[in-house]
C-alpha positions as CSV (number, residue, x, y, z in Angstrom):
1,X,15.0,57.9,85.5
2,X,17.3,54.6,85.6
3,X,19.9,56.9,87.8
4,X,16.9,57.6,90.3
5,X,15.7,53.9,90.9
6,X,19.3,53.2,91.3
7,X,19.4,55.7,94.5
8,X,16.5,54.6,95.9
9,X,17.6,50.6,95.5
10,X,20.7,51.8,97.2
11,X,18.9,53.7,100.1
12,X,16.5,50.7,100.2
13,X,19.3,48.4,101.1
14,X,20.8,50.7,104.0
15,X,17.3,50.9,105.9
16,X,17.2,47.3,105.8
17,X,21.1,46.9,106.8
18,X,20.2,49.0,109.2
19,X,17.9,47.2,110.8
20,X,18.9,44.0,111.0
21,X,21.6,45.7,113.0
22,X,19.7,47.4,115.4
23,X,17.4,44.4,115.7
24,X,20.7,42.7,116.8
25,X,21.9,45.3,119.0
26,X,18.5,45.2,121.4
27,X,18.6,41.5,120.8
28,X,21.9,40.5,122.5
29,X,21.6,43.8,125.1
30,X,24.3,45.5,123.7
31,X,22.3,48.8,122.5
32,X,21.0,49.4,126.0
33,X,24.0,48.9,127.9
34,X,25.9,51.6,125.8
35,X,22.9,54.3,126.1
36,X,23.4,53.8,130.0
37,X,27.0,54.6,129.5
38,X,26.9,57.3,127.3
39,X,23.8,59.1,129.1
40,X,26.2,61.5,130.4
41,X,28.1,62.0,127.2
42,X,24.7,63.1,125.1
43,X,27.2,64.8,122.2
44,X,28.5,61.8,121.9
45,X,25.9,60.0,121.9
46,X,23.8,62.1,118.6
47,X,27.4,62.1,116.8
48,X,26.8,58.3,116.9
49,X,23.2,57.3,116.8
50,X,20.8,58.1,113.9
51,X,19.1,61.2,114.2
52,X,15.3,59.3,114.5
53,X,17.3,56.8,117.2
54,X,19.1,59.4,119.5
55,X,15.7,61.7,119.7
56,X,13.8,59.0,121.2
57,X,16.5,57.5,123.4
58,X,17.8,60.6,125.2
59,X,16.0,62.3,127.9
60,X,15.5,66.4,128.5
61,X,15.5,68.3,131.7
62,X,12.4,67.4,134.0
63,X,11.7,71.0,135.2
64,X,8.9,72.4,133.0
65,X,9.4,74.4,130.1
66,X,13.3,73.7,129.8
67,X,14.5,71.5,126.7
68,X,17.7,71.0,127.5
69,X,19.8,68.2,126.8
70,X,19.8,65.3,130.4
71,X,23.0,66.3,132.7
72,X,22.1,64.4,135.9
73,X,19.6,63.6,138.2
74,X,17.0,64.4,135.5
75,X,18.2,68.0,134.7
76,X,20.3,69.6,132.4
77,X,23.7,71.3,132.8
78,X,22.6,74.9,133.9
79,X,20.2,73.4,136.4
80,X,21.7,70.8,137.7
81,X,24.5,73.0,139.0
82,X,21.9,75.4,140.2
83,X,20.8,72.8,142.4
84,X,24.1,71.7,143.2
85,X,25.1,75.1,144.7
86,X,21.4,75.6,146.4
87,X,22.0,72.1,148.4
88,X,25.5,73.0,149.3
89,X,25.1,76.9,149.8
90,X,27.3,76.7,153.4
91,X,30.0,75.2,152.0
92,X,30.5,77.4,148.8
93,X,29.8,81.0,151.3
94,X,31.9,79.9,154.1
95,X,34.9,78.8,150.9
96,X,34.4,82.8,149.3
97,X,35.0,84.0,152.9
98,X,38.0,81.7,153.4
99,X,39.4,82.5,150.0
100,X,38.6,86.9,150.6
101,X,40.6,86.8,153.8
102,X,43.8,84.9,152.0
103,X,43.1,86.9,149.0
104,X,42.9,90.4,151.1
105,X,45.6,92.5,148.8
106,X,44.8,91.4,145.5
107,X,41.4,92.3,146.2
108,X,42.2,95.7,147.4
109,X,44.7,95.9,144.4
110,X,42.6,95.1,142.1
111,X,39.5,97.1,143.1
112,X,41.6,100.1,142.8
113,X,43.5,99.4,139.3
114,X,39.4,98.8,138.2
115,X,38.5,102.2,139.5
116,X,41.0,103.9,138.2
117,X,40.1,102.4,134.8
118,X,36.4,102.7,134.9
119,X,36.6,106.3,137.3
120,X,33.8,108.3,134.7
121,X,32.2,105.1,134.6
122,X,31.8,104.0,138.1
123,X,30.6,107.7,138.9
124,X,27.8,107.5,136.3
125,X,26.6,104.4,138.0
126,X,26.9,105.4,141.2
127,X,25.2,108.5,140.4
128,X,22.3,106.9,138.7
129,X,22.4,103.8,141.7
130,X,22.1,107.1,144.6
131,X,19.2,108.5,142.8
132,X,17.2,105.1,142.5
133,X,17.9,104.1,146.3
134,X,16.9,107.3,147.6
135,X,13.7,107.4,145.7
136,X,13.1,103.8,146.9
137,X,13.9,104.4,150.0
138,X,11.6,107.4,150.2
139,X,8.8,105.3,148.9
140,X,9.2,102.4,151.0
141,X,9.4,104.7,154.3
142,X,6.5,106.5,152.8
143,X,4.1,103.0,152.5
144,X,5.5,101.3,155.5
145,X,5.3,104.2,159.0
146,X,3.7,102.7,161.3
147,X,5.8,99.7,160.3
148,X,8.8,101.5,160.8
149,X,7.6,103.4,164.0
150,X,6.9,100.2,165.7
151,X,10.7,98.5,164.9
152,X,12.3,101.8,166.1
153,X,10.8,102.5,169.7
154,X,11.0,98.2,170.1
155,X,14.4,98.8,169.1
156,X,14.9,101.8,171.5
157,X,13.1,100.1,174.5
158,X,15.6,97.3,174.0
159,X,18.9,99.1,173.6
160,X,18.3,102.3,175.7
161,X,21.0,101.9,178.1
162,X,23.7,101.6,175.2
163,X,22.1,104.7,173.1
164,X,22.2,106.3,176.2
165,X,25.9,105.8,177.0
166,X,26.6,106.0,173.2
167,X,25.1,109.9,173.3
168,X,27.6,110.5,176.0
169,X,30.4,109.4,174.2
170,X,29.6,111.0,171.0
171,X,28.9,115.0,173.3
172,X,32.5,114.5,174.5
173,X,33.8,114.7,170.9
174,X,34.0,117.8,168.7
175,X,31.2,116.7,166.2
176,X,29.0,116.4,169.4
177,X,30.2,119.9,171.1
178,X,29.5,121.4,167.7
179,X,26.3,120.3,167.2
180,X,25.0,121.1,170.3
181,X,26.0,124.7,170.8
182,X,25.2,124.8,167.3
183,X,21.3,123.9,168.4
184,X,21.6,125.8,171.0
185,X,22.8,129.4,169.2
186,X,20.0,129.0,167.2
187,X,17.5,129.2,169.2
188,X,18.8,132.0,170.6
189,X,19.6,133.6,167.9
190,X,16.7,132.2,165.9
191,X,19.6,131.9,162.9
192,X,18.6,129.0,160.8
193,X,21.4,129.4,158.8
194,X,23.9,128.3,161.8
195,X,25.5,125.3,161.2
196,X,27.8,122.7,163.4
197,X,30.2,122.9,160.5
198,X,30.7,126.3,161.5
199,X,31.2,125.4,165.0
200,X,33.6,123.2,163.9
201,X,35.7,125.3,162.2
202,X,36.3,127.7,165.3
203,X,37.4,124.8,167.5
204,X,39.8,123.4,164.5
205,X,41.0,127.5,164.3
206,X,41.4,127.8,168.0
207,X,43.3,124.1,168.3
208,X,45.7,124.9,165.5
209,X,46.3,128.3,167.0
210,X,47.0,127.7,170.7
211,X,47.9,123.5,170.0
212,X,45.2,122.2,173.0
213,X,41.8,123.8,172.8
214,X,42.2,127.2,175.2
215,X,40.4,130.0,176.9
216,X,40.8,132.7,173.9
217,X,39.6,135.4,177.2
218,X,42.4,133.8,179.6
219,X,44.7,131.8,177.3
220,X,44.6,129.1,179.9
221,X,44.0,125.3,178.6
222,X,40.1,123.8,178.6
223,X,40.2,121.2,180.8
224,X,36.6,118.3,181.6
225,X,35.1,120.2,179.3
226,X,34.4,123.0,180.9
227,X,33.9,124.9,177.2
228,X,31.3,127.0,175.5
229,X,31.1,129.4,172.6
230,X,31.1,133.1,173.0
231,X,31.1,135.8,171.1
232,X,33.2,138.6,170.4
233,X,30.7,141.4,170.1
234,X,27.4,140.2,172.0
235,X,24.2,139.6,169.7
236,X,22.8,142.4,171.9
237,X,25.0,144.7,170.9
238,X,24.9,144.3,167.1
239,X,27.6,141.0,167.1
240,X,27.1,138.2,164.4
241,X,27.8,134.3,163.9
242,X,30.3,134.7,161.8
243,X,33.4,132.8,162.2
244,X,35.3,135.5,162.9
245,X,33.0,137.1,165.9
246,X,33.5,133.3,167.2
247,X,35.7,132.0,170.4
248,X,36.1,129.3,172.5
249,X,36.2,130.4,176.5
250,X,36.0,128.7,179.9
251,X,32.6,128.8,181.2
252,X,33.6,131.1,183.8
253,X,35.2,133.8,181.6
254,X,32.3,133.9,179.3
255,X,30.2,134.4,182.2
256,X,32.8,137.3,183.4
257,X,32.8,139.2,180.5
258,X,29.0,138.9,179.5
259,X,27.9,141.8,177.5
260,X,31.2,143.5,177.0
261,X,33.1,143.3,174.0
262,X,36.7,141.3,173.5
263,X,38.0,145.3,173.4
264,X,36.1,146.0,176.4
265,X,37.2,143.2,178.3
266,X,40.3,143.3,177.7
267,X,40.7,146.6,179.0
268,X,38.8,146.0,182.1
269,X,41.2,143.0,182.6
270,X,44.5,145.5,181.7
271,X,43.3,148.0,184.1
272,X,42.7,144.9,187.6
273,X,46.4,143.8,186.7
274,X,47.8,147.0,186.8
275,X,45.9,147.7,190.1
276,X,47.3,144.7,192.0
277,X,50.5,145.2,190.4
């Protein structure tokens, strides 16, 4: 019992210590001078102060339902840098642009050292990304038509010359050739299975045979694209689209040979030379 009123004479004695200090302290001016300074220094600031003292003295972050300890300009740390960058958004994109153009091979480097680390990884989520895209993509083309329908033919009216000279361009090349005789033997054919891949493929066979795409009937060299796929063995006569009942001929050859077979042609064309020979 004697020990416990001696604790509590002792802890009497501190409270009042410790207020005649503090009464001091706001007295001369001193306490609120150093809560000013050390309003950015809040750690250093509860290591110092009572507990009671420091609670009522420093302020929280103004934006509702955050208690975190005053940063600057009424916010804490996380938000006041979240302002920060918001206010000075130009300066920190046009910075990451500046810094990926010096940076250009160590990017590249090190996006490939990464997927060569995380290969199964990166598949899986690229897998799983394709999946969700294409199903949102679906969706959103699915609620929004007539939305869609009304950007594409504004978009078409606007840029129709350019498509226009764009689809020329892209006929001249083989991916364009392809698809369009591709289209167009199967509607004659009414084979739905016909692809431009397989199109493809024949001009690739004939251009790695001969070096420059040629006349298979004439083995002369195609020249403004004066090119069209024919076929060994007509449909007519029992012929298929198979790769290997595939050629590429001059217009005029194919038009020559029409329903004969590459036998019968070749023949016919044996038998003319030896007559003007």
């Amino acid at each position: 019992m004697k020990n416990k009123f001696a604790t509590l004479i002792i802890d009497i004695r501190k409270a009042a210590f410790l207020c005649i200090i503090m009464g001091l302290l706001v007295g001369t001016g001193i306490l609120t001078v150093f809560l000013m300074s050390t309003e950015r220094s809040p750690f250093l600031l509860e290591a110092i102060m009572p507990t009671g003292v420091y609670k009522r003295q420093l302020k929280t972050c103004s934006i509702e339902g955050c208690n975190g300890k005053h940063y600057g300009k009424g916010l804490c740390e996380k938000h006041y840098r979240k302002k920060y960058h918001k206010e000075h958004k130009e300066y920190f994109v046009e910075h990451k642009k500046q810094w990926e153009i010096e940076n250009k091979e160590h990017i590249a480097k090190y996006t490939k050292q990464y997927y060569q680390d995380h290969n199964e990884e990166a598949k899986q989520y690229n897998q799983g990304r394709k999946k969700e895209r294409a199903e949102y993509n679906r969706k959103y083309r699915q609620d929004n038509k007539e939305v869609i329908a009304k950007g594409m033919k504004q978009w078409y009216q606007e840029n129709k010359d350019q498509i226009r000279e764009q689809h020329k361009q892209w006929q001249q090349t083989l991916a364009g050739k392809a698809s369009g005789k591709a289209a167009s033997i199967r509607y004659k054919t009414q084979d739905k299975d016909f692809t431009k891949e397989i199109i493809l493929r024949v001009y690739e066979a004939n251009i790695k045979k001969y070096g420059t795409l040629t006349c298979y009937l004439c083995s002369k060299p195609i020249v403004n694209n004066d090119d069209c796929i024919d076929h060994s063995t007509p449909i007519i006569r029992d012929g298929g689209n198979n790769i290997e009942n595939l050629g590429i001929a001059h217009r005029s050859c194919n038009a020559k040979k029409s329903t004969m077979t590459l036998k019968e042609w070749k023949n016919k064309k044996r038998i003319i030379n030896n007559g003007m020979s």
